[in-house]
C-alpha positions as CSV (number, residue, x, y, z in Angstrom):
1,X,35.0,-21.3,-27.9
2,X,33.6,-17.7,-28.4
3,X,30.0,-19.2,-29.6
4,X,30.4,-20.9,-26.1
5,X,30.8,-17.7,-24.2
6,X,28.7,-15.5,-25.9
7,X,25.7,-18.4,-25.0
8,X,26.5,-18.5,-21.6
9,X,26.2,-14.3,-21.3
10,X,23.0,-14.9,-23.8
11,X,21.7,-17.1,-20.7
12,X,23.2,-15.2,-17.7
13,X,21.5,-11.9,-19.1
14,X,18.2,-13.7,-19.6
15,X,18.5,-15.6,-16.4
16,X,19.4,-11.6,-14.8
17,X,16.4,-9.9,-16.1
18,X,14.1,-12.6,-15.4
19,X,15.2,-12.2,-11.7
20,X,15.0,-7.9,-11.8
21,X,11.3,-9.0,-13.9
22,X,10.7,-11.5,-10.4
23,X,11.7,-8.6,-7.8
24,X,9.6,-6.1,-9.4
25,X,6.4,-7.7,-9.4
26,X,7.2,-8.7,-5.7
27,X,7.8,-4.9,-5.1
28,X,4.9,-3.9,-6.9
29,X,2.3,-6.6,-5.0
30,X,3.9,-5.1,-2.1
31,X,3.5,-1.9,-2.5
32,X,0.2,-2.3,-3.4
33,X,-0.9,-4.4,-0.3
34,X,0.6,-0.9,1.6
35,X,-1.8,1.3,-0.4
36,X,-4.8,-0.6,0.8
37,X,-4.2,-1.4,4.0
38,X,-2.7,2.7,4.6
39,X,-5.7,4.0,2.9
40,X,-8.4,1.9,4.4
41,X,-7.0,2.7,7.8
42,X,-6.9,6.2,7.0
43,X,-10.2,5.5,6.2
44,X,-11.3,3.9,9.2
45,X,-9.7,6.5,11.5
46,X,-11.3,9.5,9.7
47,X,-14.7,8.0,10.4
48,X,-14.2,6.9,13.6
49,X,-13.3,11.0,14.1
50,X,-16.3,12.0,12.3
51,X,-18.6,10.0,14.7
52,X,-16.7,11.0,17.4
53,X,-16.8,14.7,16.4
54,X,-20.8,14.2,15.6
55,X,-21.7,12.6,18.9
56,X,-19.7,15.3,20.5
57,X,-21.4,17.7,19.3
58,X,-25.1,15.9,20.0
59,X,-24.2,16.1,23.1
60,X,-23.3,19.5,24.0
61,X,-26.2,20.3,22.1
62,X,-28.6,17.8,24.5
63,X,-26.7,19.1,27.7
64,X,-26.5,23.0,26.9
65,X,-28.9,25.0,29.6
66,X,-31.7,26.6,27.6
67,X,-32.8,28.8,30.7
């Protein structure tokens, strides 16, 4: 009767860490999709700033009165 116990916790705690194993590698695919996406936007918006900023600049440069 106690050989019959002690399996079934044997199994239970296997069956346990394979599901904390399982949850981890979902939080970790997870968090990874988050870095890329976050980063390449953060990406995206500085250049879209820089461009801005540059064009910005071009033209006060074109449009300042030389006279």
């Amino acid at each position: 009767m106690l050989d019959l116990v002690m399996e079934e916790r044997a199994v239970a705690r296997k069956r346990q860490q394979e599901a904390i194993e399982e949850q981890a590698r979902q939080r970790d695919r997870m968090f990874w999709r988050l870095s890329v996406v976050g980063s390449s936007l953060i990406f995206i918006i500085i250049y879209a700033f820089l461009f801005y900023g540059a064009a910005w600049m071009a033209d006060l440069q074109l449009t300042k009165d030389w006279n």
